[in-house]
C-alpha positions in Angstrom: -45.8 63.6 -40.9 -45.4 65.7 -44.1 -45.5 64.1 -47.5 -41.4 65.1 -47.3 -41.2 62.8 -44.8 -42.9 59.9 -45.9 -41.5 59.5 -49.1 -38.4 58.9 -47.0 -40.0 56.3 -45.7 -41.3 54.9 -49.2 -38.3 55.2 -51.5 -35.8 53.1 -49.8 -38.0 50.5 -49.9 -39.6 50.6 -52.9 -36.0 50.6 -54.9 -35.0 47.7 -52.6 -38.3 46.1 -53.5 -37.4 46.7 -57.2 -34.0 45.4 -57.1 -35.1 42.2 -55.3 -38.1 41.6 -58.0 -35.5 42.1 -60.8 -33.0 39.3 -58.9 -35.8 36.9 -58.8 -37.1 37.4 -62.4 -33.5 36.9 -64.2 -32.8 33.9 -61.6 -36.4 32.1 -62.9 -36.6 33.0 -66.2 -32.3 32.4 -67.1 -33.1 28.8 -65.8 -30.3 29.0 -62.9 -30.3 26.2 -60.7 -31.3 27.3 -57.3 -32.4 25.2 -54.2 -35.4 26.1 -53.0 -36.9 27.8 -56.7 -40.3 27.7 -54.9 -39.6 29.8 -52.3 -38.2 32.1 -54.9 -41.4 32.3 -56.5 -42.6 32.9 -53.3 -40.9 35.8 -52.8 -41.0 36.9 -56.2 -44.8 37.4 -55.7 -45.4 38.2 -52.8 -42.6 41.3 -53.4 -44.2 42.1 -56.4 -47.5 42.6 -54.8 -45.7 44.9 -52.4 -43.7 46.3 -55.4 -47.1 47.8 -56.5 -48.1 49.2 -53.4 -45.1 51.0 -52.7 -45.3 52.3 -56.6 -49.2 53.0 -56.0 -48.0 55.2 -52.9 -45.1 56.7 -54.4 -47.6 58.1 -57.5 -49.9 59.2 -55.0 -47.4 61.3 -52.7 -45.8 62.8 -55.7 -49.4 63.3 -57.7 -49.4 67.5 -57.3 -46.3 67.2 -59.2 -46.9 64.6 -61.9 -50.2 66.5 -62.5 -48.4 70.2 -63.0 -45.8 68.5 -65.0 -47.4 66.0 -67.4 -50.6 67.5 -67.1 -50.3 71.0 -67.3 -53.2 73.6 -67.3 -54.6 74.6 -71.1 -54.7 78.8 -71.0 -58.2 80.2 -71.6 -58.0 82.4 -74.5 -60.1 85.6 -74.1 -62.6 86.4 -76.7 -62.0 89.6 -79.1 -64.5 91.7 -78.4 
C-alpha cells in the first residue's frame, strides 16, 4: 500500500474524529444537560487519544512534504576564490 493510499484510509477518520472531539467539548464545557455526561467524557477521551494518533500518523505520511515546505534546504554559498 502506497503512502497515497493510506492517507485515504487516515483522513476520513481523523476529520470525523475531529468533529466528534469538537461536539463533545462544546456539549461539556456549555453546561448542556445530557443524560449519560459520563459516557460523554468517555468518549471524549478515549477519541481524543485516538484524535492524536490519527494526527501523529497524518504528520508522519505527509513528513517529506512538511519538511520541503516549512523546512526548506539553506543554499551553500561558494567561497570567492
Amino acid at each position: 500500500m502506497n503512502k497515497n493510499e493510506m492517507l485515504r484510509y487516515v483522513n476520513l477518520p481523523l476529520v470525523f474524529s475531529f468533529l466528534i472531539q469538537a461536539a463533545t467539548a462544546l456539549i461539556i464545557f456549555s453546561g448542556i444537560k445530557v443524560p449519560g455526561k459520563g459516557l460523554l467524557y468517555e468518549v471524549h477521551e478515549y477519541n481524543g487519544l485516538l484524535l492524536i494518533a490519527l494526527a501523529a500518523t497524518h504528520i508522519l505520511l505527509n513528513w517529506s512534504w512538511i519538511r520541503v515546505t516549512l523546512f526548506p534546504a539553506k543554499k551553500r554559498q561558494v567561497p570567492a576564490s
